[in-house]
C-alpha positions as CSV (number, residue, x, y, z in Angstrom):
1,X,-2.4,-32.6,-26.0
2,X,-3.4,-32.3,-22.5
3,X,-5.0,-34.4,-19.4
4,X,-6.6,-32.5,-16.3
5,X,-7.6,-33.2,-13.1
6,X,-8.6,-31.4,-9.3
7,X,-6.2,-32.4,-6.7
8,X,-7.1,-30.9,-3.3
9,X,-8.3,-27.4,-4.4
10,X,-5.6,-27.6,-7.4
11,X,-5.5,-27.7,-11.3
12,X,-3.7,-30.7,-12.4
13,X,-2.4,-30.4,-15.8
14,X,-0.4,-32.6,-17.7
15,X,0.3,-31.4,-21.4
16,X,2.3,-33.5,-24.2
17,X,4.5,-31.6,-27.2
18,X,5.1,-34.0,-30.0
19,X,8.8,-33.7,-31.8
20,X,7.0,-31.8,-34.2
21,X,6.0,-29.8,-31.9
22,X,8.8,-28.9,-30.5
23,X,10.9,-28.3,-33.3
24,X,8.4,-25.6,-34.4
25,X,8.7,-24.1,-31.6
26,X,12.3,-23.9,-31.2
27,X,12.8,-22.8,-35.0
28,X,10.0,-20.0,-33.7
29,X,12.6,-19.3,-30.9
30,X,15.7,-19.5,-33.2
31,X,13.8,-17.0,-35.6
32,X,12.7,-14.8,-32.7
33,X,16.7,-14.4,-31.2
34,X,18.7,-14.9,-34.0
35,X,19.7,-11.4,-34.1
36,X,21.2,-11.5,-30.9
37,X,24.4,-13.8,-31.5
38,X,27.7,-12.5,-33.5
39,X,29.2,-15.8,-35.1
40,X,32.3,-15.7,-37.1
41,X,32.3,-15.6,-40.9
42,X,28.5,-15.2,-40.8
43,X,26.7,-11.3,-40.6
44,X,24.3,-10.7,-37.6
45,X,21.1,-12.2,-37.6
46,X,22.6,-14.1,-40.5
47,X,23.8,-17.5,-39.0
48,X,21.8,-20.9,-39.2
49,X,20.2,-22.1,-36.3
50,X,22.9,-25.5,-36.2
51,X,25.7,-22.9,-35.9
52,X,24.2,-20.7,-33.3
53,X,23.8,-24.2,-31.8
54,X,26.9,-25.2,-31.7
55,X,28.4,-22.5,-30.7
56,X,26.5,-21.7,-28.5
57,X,25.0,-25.1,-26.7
58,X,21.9,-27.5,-28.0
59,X,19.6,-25.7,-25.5
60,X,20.4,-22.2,-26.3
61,X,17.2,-21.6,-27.9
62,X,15.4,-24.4,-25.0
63,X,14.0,-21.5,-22.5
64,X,12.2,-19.6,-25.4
65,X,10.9,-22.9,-27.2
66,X,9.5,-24.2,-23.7
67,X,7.5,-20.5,-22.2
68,X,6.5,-20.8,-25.8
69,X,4.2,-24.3,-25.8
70,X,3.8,-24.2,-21.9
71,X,1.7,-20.9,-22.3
72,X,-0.1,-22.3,-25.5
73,X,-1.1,-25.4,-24.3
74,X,-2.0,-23.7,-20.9
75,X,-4.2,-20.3,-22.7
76,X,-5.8,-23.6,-24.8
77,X,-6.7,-25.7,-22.2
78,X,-8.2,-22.2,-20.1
79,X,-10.3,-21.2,-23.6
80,X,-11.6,-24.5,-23.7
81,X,-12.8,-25.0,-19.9
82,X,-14.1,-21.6,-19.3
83,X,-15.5,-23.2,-16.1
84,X,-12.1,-23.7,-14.6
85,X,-10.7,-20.4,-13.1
86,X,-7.2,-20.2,-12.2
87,X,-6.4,-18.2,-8.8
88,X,-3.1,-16.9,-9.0
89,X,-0.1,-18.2,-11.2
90,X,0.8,-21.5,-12.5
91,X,3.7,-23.4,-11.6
92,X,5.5,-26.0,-14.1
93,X,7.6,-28.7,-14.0
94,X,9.1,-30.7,-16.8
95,X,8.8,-34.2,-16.2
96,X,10.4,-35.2,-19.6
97,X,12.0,-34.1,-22.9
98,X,13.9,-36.3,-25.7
99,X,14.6,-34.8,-29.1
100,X,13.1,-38.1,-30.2
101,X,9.9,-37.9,-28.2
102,X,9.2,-34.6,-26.9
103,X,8.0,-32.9,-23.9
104,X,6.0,-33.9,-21.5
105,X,5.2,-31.8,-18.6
106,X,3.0,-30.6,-15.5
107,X,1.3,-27.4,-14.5
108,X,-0.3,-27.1,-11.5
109,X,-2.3,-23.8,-10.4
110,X,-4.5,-23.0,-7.5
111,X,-8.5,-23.2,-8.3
112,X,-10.6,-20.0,-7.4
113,X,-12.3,-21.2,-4.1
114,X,-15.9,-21.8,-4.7
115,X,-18.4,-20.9,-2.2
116,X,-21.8,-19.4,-2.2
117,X,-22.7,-15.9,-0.7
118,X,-24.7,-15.5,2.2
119,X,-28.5,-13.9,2.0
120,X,-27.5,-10.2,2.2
121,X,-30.5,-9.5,3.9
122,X,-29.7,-11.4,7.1
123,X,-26.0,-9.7,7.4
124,X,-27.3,-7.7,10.3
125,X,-24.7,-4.9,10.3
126,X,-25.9,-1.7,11.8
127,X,-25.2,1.9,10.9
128,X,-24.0,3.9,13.7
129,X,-25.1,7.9,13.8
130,X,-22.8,10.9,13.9
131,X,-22.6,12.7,16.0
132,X,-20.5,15.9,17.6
133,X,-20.0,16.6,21.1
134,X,-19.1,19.9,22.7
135,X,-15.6,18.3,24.0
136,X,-15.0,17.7,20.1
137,X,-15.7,21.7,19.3
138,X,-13.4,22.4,22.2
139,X,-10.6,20.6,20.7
140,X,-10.7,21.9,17.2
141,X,-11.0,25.7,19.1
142,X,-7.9,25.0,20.7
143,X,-6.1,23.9,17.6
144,X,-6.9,27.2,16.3
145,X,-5.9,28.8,19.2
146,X,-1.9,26.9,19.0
147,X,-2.1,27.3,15.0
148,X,-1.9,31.8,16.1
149,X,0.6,30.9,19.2
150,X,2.9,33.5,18.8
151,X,6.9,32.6,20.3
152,X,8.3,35.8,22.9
153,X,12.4,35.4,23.3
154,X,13.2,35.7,26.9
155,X,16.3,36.0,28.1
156,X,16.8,33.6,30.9
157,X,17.7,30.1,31.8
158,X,15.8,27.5,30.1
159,X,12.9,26.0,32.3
160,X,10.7,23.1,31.7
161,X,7.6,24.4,29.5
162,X,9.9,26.2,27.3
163,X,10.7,26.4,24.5
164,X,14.6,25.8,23.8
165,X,16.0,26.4,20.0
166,X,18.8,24.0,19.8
167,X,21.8,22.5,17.8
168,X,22.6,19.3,18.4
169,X,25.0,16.8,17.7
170,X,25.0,13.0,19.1
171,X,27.8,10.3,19.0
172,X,28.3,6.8,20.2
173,X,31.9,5.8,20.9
174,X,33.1,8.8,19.4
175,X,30.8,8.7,16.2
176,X,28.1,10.5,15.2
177,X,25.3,8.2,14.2
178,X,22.7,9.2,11.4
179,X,19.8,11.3,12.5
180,X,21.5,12.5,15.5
181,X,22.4,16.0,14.5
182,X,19.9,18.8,14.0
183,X,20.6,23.1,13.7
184,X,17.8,25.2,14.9
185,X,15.9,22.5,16.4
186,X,13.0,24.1,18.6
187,X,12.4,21.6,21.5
188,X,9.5,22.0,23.8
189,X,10.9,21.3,27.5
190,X,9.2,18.5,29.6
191,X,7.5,17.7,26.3
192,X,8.9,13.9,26.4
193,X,10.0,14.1,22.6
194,X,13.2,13.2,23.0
195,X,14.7,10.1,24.8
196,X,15.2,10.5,28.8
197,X,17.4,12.9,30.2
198,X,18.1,15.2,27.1
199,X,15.0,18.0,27.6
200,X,16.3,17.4,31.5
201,X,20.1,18.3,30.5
202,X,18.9,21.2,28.4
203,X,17.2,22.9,31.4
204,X,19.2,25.7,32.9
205,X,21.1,26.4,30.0
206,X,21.5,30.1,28.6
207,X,21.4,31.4,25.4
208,X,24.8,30.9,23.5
209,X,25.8,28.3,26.4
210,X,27.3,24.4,25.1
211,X,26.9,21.4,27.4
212,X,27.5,17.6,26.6
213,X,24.2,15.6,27.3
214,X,24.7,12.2,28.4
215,X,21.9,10.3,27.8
216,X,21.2,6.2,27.3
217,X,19.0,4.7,24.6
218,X,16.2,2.3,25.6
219,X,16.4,-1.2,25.1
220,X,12.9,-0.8,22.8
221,X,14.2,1.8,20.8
222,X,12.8,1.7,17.5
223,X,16.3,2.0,15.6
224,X,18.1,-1.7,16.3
225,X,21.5,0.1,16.0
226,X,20.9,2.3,18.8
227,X,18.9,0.1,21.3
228,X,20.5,0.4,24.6
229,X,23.6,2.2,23.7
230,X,25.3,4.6,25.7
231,X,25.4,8.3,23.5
232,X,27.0,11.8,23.8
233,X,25.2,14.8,22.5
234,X,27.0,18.2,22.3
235,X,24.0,21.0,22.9
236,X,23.9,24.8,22.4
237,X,21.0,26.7,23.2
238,X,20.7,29.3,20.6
239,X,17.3,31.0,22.0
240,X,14.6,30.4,25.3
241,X,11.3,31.1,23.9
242,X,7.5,31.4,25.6
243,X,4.6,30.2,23.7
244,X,2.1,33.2,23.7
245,X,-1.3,31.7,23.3
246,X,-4.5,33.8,22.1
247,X,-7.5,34.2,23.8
248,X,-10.6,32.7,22.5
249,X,-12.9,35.6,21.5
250,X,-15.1,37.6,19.0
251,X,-12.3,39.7,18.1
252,X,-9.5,36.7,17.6
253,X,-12.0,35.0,15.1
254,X,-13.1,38.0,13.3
255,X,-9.5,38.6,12.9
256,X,-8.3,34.8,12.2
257,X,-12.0,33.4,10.4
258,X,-14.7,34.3,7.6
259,X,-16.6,34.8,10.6
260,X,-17.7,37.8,13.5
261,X,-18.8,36.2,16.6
262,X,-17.6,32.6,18.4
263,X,-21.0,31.5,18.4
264,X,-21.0,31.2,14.4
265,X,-17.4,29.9,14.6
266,X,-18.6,27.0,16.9
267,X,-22.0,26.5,14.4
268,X,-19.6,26.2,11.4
269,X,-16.8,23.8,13.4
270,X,-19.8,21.7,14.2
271,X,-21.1,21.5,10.8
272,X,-17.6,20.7,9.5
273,X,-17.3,18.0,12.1
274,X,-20.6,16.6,11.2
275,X,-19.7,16.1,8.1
276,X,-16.4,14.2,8.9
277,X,-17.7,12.1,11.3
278,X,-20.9,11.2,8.2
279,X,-18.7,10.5,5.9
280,X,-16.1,8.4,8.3
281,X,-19.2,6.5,9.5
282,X,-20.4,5.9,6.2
283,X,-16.5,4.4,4.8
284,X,-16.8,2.3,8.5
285,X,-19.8,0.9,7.4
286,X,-19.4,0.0,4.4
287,X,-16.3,-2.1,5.4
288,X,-18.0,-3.8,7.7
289,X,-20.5,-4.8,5.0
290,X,-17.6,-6.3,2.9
291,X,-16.1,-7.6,5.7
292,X,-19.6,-9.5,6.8
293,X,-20.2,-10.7,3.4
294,X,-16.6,-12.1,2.9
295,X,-17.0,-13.7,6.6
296,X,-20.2,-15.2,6.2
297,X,-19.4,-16.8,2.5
298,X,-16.8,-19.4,4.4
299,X,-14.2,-18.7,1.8
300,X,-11.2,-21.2,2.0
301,X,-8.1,-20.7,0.7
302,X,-5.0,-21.9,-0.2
303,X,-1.6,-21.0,1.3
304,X,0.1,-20.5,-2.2
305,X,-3.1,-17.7,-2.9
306,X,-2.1,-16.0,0.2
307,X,1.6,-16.1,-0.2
308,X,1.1,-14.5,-3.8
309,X,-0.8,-11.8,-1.9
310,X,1.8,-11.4,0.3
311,X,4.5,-11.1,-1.9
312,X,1.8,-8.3,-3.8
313,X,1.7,-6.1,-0.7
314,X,5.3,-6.3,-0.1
315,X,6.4,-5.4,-3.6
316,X,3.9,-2.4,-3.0
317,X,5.3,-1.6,0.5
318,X,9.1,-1.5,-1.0
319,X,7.4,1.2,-3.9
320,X,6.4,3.6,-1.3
321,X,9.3,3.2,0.8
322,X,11.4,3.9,-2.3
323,X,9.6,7.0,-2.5
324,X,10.7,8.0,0.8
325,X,14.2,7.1,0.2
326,X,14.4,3.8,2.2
327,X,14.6,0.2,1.5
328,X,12.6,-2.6,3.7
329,X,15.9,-3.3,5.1
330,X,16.6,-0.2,6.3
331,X,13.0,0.1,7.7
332,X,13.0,-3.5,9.1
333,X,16.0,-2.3,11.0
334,X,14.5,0.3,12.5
335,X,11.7,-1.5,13.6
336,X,13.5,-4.0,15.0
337,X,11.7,-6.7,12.6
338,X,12.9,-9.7,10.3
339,X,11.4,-10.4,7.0
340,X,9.2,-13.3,7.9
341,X,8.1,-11.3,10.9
342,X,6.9,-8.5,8.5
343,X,5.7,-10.8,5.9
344,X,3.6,-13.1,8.7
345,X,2.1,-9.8,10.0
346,X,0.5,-8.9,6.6
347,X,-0.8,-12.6,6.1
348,X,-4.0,-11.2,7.8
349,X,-4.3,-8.2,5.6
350,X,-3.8,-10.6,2.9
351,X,-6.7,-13.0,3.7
352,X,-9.1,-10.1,3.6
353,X,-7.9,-8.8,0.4
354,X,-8.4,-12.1,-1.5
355,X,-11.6,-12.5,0.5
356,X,-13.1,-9.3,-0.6
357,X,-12.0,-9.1,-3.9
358,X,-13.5,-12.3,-4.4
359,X,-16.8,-11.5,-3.1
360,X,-16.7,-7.9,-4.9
361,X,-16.4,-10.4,-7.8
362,X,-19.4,-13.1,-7.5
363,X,-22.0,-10.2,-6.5
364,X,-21.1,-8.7,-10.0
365,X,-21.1,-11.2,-11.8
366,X,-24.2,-12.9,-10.0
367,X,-26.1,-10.0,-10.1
368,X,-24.9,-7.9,-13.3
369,X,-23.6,-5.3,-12.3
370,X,-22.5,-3.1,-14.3
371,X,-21.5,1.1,-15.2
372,X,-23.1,2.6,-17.5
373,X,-21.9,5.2,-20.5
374,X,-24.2,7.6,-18.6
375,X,-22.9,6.4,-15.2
376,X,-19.4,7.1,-15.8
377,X,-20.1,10.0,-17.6
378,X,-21.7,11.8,-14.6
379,X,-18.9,10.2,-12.1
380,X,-16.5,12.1,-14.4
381,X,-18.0,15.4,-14.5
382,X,-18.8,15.5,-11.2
383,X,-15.7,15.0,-9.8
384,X,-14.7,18.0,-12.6
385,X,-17.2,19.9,-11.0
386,X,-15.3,19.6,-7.5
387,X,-12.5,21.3,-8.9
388,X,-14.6,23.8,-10.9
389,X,-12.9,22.5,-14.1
390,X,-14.4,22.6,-17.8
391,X,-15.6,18.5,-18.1
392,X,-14.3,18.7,-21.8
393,X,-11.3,19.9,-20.4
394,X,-11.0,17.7,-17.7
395,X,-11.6,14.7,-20.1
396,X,-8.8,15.3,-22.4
397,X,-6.2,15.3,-19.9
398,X,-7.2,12.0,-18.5
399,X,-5.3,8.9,-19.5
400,X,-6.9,5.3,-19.7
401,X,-6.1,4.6,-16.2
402,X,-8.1,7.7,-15.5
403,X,-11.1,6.4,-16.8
404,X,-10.5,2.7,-15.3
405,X,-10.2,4.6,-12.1
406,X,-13.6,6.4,-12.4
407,X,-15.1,3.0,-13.7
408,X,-13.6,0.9,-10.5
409,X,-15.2,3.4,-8.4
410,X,-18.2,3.4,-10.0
411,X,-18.7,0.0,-9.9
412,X,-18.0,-0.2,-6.1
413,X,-20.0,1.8,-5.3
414,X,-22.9,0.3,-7.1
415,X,-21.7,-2.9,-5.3
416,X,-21.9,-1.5,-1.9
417,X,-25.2,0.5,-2.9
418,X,-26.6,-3.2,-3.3
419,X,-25.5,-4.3,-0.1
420,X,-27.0,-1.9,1.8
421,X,-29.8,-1.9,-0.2
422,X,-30.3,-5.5,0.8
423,X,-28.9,-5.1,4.2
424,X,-31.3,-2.1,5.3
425,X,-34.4,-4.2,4.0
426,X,-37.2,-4.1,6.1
């Protein structure tokens, strides 16, 4: 038996377990984990729920009895008001429980915000064009250029512009300190990669020569431990190098490229960068779609949604991080952040998630959307056909999550092929 009502953009739900109720429930419980408890005198699995009861407490079996009618009543109430729509998860609270008389208690849950979407037509978000500049060419010729540097060993005092290959080792009050210590290190001199006055100390060494570096962290160093603290690094030079660069002409890119001449190098790095600077315009706008959409649609929401959102993107932070080897306090450490300063920095990113998802939502369910058999299908073997794989092939090495991944992207981008279909209208 339940009562509901909306309470400032929440679901109010008050549910009532008869005895009988409950006593089902918690024989369903004492059924469910009778197999866990070793009683005296009795085998396992084999003792009577009054006995595991007594032994054991009255409410041993009380957590498993109440998730038990709390989610019934709650997946009952939801089946039977498909117009309510629950944004996030529910929170309970017992307000009261006698053998004699019951349970009675309250579940409250955030409502999905409701709000209308703006006429797509009149979102007035503009397309920019690509486009490739000469200065852009320049830049990717030069990276060619340092990617065929070649290093000459010289055998002289290191000056700034070279290139010293170091070992080094750093300690603070006598300690070394993680990360401080590196063999073969090749340094560019006057290159400002390490902290102030170590690439100066290193200058006018020799090869083979040692020297103590004195240096002083900054005070915004990203590594809290370190910030401001005197350190000691002991130095050798192990080789002075010169970086040899190439020359830019017909004979380096016949010898480096597919190509014969730099004028068909430079057609192809502008096609190329063409291409890039499409597709990045093309993700660009289509985020400011979303964004416009989710913006204009006055979505409010409630601080629990956002919190729950929060707590998402930090669980996923802490995975990757994981994957690096780190924890968040480790990394909050090194950035010189606390956890609420973290977690009120991605409040933001948050809002826009929920915001988004929620419009992604209504425009597919207002306008039924949907992916076709056919539509996946071709999603599918194109991508196969990217990686010149058999699509048979391809298709029995996928897992379910492979095909809900196709599927999601298929049905973005039917969603954002509606937008701009609306947006571009003329």
């Amino acid at each position: 038996m339940y009562t509901f009502e909306k309470k400032d953009k929440q679901g109010v739900l008050k549910v009532k377990i008869s005895k009988e109720e409950w006593e089902e429930a918690t024989n369903r419980a004492y059924e469910k984990n009778k197999g866990r408890f070793n009683i005296q005198g009795f085998r396992k699995g084999k003792a009577p729920r009054r006995v595991i009861e007594q032994n054991y407490g009255d409410t041993v079996f009380f957590d498993d009895a109440f998730d038990e009618v709390i989610s019934n009543e709650y997946n009952k109430f939801l089946d039977e008001n498909t117009s309510i729509v629950p944004a996030g998860q529910p929170h309970v609270d017992m307000d009261k429980f006698t053998v004699e008389s019951g349970l009675e208690a309250t579940i409250k849950f955030d409502l999905m915000p409701e709000f209308k979407l703006p006429n797509l037509e009149l979102l007035g978000v503009k397309k920019a064009k690509a486009k490739v500049e000469e200065k852009d060419i320049e830049k990717e010729l030069e990276n060619s250029r340092l990617s065929h540097a070649r290093f000459v060993e010289e055998d002289k005092k290191a000056e700034l512009g070279d290139f010293a290959t170091i070992n080094f080792v750093g300690y603070i009050d006598g300690e070394k300190f993680e990360g401080g210590e590196a063999e073969d290190y090749r340094l560019e001199l006057g290159s400002h990669t390490f902290i102030e006055g170590f690439e100066e100390g290193v200058v006018g060494m020799k090869k083979g020569e040692e020297k103590d570096i004195n240096v002083t962290f900054p005070e915004n160093y990203g590594a809290e431990n370190l910030k401001g603290k005197p350190a000691v690094f002991k130095v050798t030079l192990n080789k002075v190098e010169k970086k040899i660069l190439p020359e830019i002409n017909d004979k380096f890119v016949s010898d480096t490229t597919e190509f014969e001449t730099v004028e068909e190098y430079k057609k192809s790095l502008k096609a190329n960068l063409m291409k890039l600077a499409e597709e990045r315009i093309e993700r660009d706008y289509e985020v400011a779609l979303l964004d416009a959409v989710a913006d204009k649609s006055g979505i409010e929401l409630t601080p629990s949604m956002i919190d729950f959102e929060v707590n998402r993107i930090m669980q996923d932070f802490e995975h990757r991080l994981s994957h690096q080897g780190m924890n968040l306090a480790d990394y909050l450490g090194y950035i010189g952040k606390t956890v609420d300063e973290f977690r009120d920095e991605r409040k933001a990113d948050a809002e826009k998630n929920i915001r988004t998802r929620l419009v992604i939502q209504k425009l597919i369910s207002e306008n039924k959307l949907m992916v076709t058999s056919d539509e996946l299908e071709k999603a599918i073997a194109d991508h196969a056909g990217k990686y010149q794989m058999n699509v048979e092939d391809f298709k029995k090495a996928m897992s379910p999550n492979d095909y809900a991944f196709f599927e999601n992207n298929a049905i973005m981008t039917k969603v954002l092929n509606f937008i701009k279909s609306k947006n571009e209208k003329k």
